[in-house]
PDB file with one MODEL, atoms N, CA, C and O in Angstrom:
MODEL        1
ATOM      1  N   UNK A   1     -23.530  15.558 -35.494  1.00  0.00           N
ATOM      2  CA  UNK A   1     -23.690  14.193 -36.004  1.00  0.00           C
ATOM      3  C   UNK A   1     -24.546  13.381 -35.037  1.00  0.00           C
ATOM      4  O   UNK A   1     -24.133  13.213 -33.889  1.00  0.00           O
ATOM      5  N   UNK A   2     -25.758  12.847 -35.444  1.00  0.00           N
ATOM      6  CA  UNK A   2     -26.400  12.204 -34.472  1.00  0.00           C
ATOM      7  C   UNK A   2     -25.800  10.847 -34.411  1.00  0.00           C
ATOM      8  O   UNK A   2     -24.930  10.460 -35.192  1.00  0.00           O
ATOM      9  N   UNK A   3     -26.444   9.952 -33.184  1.00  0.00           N
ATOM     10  CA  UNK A   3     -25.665   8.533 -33.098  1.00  0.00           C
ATOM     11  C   UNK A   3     -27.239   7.628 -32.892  1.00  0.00           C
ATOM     12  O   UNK A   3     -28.207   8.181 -32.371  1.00  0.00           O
ATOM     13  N   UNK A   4     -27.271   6.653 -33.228  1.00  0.00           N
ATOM     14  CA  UNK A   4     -28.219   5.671 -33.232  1.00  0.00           C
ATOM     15  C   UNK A   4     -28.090   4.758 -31.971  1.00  0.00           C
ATOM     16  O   UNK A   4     -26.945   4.798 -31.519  1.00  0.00           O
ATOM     17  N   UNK A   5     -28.609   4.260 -31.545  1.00  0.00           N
ATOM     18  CA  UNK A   5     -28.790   3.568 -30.202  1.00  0.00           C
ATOM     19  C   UNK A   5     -30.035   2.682 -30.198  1.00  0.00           C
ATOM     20  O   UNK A   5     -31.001   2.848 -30.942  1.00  0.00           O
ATOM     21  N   UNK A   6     -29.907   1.737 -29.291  1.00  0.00           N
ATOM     22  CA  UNK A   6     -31.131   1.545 -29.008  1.00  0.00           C
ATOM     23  C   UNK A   6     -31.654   1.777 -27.714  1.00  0.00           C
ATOM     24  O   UNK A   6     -30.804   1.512 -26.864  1.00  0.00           O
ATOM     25  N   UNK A   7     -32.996   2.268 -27.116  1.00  0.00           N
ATOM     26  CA  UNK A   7     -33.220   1.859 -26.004  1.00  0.00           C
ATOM     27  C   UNK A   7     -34.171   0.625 -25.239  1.00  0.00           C
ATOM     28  O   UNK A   7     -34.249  -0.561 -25.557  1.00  0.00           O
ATOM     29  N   UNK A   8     -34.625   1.109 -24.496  1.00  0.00           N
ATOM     30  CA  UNK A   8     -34.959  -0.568 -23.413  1.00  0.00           C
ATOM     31  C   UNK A   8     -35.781  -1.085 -24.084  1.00  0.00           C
ATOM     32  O   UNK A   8     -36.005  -2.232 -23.695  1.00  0.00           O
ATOM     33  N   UNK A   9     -36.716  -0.602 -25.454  1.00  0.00           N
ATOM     34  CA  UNK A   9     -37.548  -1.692 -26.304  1.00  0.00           C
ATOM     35  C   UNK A   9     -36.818  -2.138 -27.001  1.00  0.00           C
ATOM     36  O   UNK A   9     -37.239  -3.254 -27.304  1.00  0.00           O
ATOM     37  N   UNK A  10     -35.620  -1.866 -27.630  1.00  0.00           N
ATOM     38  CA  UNK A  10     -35.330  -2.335 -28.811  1.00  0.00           C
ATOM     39  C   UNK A  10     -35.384  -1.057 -29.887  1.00  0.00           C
ATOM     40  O   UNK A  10     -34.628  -1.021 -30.858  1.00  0.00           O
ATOM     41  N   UNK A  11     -36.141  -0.249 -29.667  1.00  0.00           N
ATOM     42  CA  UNK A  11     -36.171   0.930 -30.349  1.00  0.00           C
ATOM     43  C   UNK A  11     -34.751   1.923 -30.723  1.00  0.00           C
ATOM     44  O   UNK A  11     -34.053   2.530 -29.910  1.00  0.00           O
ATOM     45  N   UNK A  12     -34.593   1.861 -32.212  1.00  0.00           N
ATOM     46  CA  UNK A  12     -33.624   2.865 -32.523  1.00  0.00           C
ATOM     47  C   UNK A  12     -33.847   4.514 -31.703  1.00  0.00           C
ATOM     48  O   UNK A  12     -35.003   4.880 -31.486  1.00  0.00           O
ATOM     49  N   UNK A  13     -32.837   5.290 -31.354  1.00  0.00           N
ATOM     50  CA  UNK A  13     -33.722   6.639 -30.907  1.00  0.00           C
ATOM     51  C   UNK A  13     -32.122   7.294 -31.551  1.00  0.00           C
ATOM     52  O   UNK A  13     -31.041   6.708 -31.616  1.00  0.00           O
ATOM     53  N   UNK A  14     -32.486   8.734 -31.978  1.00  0.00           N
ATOM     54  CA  UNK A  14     -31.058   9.400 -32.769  1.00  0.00           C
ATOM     55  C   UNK A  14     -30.782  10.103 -31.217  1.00  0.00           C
ATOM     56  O   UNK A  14     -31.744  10.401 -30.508  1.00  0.00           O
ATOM     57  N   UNK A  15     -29.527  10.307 -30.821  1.00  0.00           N
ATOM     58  CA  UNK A  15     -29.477  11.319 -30.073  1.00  0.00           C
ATOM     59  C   UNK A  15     -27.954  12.121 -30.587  1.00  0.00           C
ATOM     60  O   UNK A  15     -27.338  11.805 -31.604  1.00  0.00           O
ATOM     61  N   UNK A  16     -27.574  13.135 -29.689  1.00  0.00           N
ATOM     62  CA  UNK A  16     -26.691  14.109 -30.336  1.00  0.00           C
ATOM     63  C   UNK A  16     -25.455  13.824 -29.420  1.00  0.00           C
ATOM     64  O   UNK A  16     -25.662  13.188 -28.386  1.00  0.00           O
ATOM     65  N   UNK A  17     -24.291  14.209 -29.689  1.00  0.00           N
ATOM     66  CA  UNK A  17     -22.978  13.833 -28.849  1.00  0.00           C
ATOM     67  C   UNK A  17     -23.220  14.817 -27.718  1.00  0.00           C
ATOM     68  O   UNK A  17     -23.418  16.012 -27.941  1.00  0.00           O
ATOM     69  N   UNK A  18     -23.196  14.154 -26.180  1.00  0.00           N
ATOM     70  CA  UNK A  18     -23.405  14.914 -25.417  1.00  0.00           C
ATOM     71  C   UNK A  18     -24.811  14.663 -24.687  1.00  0.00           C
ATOM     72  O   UNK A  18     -25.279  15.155 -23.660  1.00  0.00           O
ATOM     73  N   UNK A  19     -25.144  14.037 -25.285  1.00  0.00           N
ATOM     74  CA  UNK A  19     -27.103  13.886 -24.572  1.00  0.00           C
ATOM     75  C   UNK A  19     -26.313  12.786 -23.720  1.00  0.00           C
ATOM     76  O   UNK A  19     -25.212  12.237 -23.769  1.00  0.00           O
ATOM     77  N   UNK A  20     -27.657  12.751 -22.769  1.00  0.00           N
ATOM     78  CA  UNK A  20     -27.542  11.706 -21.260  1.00  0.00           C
ATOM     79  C   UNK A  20     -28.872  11.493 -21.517  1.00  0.00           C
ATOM     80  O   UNK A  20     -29.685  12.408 -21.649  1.00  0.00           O
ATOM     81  N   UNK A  21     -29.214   9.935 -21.620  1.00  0.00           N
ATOM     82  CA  UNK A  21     -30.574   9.514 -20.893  1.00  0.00           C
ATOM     83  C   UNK A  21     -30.461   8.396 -19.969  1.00  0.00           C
ATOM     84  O   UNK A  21     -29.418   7.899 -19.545  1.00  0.00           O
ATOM     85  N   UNK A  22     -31.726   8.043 -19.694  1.00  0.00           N
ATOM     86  CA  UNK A  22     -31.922   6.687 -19.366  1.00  0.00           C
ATOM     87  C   UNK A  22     -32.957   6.165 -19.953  1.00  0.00           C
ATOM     88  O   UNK A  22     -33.868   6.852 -20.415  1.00  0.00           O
ATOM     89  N   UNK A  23     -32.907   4.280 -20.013  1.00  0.00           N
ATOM     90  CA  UNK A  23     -33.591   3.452 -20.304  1.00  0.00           C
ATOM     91  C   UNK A  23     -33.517   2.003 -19.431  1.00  0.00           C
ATOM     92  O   UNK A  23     -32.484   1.406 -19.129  1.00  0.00           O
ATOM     93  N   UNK A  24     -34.281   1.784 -19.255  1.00  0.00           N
ATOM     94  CA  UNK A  24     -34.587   0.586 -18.493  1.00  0.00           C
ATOM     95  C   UNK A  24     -33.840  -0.508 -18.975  1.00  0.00           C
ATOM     96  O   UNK A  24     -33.855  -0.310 -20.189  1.00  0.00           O
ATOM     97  N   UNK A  25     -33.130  -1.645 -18.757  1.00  0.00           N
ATOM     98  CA  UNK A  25     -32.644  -2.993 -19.013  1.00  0.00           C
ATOM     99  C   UNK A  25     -33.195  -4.344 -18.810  1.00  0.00           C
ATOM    100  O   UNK A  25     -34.039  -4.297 -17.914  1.00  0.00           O
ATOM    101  N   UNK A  26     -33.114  -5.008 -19.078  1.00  0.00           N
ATOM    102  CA  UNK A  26     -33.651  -6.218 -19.290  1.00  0.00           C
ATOM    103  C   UNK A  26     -33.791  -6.649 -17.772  1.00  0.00           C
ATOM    104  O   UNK A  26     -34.732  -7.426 -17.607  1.00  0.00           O
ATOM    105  N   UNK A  27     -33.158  -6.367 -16.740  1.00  0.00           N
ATOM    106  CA  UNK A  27     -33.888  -6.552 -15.082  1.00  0.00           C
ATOM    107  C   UNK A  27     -33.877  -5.245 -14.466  1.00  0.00           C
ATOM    108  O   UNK A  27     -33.279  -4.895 -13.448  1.00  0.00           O
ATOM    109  N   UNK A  28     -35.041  -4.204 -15.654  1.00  0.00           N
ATOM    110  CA  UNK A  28     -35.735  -3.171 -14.918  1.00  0.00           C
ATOM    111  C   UNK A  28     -34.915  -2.182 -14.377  1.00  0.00           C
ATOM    112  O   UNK A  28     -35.358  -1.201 -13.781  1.00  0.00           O
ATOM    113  N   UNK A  29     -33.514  -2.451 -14.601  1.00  0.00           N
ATOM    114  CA  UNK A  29     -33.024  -1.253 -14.002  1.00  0.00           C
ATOM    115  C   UNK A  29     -32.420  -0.282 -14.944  1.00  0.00           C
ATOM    116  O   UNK A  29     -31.676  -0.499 -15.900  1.00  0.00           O
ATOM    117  N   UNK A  30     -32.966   1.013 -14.405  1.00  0.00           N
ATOM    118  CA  UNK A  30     -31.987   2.029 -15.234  1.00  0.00           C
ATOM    119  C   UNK A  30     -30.926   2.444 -15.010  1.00  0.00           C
ATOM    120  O   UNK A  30     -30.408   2.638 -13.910  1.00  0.00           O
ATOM    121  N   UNK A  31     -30.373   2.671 -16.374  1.00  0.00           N
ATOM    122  CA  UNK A  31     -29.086   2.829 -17.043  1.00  0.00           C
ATOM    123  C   UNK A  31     -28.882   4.124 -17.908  1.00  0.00           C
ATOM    124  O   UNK A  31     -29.540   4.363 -18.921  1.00  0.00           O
ATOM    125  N   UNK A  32     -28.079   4.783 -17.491  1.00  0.00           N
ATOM    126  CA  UNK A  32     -27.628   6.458 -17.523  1.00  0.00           C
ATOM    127  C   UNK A  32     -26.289   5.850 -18.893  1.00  0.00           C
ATOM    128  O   UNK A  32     -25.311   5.124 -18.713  1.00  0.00           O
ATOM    129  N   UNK A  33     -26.752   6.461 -20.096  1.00  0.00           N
ATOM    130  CA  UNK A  33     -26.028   5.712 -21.117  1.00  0.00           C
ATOM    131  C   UNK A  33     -25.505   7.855 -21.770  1.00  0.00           C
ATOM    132  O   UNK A  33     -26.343   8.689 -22.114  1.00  0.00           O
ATOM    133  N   UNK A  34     -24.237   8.041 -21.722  1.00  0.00           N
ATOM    134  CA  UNK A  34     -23.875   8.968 -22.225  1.00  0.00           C
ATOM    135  C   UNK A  34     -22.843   9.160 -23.401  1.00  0.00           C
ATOM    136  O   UNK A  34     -21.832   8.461 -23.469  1.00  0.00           O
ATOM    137  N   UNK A  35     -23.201  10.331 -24.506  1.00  0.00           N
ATOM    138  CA  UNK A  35     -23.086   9.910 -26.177  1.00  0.00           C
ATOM    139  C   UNK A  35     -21.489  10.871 -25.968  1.00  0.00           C
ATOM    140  O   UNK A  35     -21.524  12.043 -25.594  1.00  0.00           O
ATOM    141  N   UNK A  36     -20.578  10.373 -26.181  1.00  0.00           N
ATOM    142  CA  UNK A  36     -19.396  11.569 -26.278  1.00  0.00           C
ATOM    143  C   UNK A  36     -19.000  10.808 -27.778  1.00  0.00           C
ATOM    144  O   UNK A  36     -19.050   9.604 -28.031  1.00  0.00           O
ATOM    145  N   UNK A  37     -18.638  11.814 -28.575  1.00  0.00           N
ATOM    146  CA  UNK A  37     -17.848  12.011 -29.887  1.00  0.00           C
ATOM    147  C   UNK A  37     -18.515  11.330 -30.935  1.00  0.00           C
ATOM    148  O   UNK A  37     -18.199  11.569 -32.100  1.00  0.00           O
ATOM    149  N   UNK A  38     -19.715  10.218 -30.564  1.00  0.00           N
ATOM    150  CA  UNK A  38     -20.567  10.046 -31.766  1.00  0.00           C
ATOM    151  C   UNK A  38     -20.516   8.003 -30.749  1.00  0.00           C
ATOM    152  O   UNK A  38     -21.197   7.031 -31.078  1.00  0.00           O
ATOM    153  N   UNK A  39     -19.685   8.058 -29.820  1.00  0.00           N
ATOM    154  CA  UNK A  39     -19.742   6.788 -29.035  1.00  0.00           C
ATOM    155  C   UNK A  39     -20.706   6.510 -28.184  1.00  0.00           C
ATOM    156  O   UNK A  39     -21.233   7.479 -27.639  1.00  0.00           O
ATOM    157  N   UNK A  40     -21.112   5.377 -27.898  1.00  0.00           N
ATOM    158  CA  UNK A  40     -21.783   5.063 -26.639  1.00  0.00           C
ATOM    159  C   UNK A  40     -21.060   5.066 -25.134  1.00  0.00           C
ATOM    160  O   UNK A  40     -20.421   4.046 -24.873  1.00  0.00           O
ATOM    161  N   UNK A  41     -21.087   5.815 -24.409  1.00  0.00           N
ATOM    162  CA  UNK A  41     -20.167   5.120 -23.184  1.00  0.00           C
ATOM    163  C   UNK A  41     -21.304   4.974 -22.045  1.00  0.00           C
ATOM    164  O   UNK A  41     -22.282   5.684 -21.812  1.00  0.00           O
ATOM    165  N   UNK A  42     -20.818   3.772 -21.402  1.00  0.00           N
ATOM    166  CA  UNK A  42     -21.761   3.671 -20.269  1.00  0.00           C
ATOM    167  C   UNK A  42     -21.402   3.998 -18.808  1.00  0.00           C
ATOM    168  O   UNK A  42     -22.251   3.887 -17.924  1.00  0.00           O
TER     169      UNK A  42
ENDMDL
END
């Protein structure tokens, strides 16, 4: 089941339960945002 998100543009991106990325925040810093069970946890 993919999960919808956005990252540091504003941009929807699908990712899968279990992916790790990062994206930048609104004061430039990145943020390690990880998908468990279809959730966002930060």
């Amino acid at each position: 089941m993919y999960s919808l998100v956005r990252d540091g543009k504003g941009k929807a991106v699908s990712v899968l339960p279990g992916d790790t990325f990062e994206f930048p925040t609104l004061s430039d810093e990145p943020v390690k945002v990880a998908i468990k069970r279809g959730l966002v946890a930060a």
